[in-house]
C-alpha positions, 0 to 999 in steps of 0.5 A, spaced: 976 659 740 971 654 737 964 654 741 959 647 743 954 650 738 951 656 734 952 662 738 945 668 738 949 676 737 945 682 735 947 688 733 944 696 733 944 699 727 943 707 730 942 712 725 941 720 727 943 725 723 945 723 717 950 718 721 951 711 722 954 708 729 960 704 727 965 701 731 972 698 729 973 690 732 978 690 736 979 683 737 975 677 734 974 673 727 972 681 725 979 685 728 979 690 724 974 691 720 968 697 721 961 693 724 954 696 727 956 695 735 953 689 737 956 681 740 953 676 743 946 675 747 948 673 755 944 667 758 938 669 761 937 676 757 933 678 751 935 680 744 933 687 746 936 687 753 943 685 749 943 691 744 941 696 748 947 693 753 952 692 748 951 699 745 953 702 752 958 697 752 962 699 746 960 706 745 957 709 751 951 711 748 944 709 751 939 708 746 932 704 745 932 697 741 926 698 735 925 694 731 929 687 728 931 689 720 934 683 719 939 678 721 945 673 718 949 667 720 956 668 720 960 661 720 968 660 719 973 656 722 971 656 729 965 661 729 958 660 728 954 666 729 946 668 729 946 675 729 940 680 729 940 686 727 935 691 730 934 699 729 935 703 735 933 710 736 939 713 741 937 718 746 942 723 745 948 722 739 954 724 744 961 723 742 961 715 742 967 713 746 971 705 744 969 700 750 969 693 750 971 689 744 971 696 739 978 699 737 973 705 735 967 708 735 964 714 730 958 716 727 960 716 720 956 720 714 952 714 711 955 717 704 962 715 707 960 709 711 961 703 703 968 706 702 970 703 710 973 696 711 966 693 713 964 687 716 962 682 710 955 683 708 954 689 712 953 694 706 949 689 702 944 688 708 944 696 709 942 697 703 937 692 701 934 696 708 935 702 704 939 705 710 945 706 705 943 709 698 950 706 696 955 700 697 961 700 693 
């Protein structure tokens, strides 16, 4: 699919317990590979409202959008996306169940998370964060 322009995203970045939320994309330019729950921003709602909306939709979990940790721009063939990247506390770090576009949710221990396909750049991006002590 090729878009009229860049394309606004945001991602939740959920830390509890020694654990990352991750999500395995179903489809997209990103099948397959392990990301932080996120998607595009909807007409009309702010970045905060789209992560909280988009953490529900791919996990089920509720949580509260904190604040930004970074953001990168992600271009290829047919794909310009501006993504943000926001910390978000969860009000309880139940089970997540895959919904939306997630083949799958889990809350992965953070030594575990760099042995994972991820998404490229998501390693470095939450190391220079200090969320990950390791990236390879």
């Amino acid at each position: 699919m090729t878009s009229a322009g860049p394309q606004v995203c945001v991602g939740a970045v959920a830390v509890d317990d020694g654990r990352l939320l991750l999500v395995r994309r179903g489809r997209g330019p990103a099948q397959g590979e392990w990301s932080v729950p996120g998607g595009r921003v909807e007409l009309g709602e702010t970045l905060a409202e789209a992560v909280v909306r988009e953490l529900a939709e791919e996990t089920g979990i509720e949580g509260v959008c904190g604040a930004l940790i970074d953001w990168v721009e992600r271009v290829d063939e047919g794909h310009h996306h501006l993504i943000f990247d926001f910390a978000v506390e969860v009000l309880e770090a139940v089970e997540p169940r895959a919904g939306d576009d997630a083949a799958e949710a889990a809350w992965v221990p953070l030594g575990d998370v760099a042995g994972l396909h991820l998404v490229d750049g998501l390693a470095e991006l939450l190391h220079a964060h200090g969320i990950l002590d390791v990236i390879t």
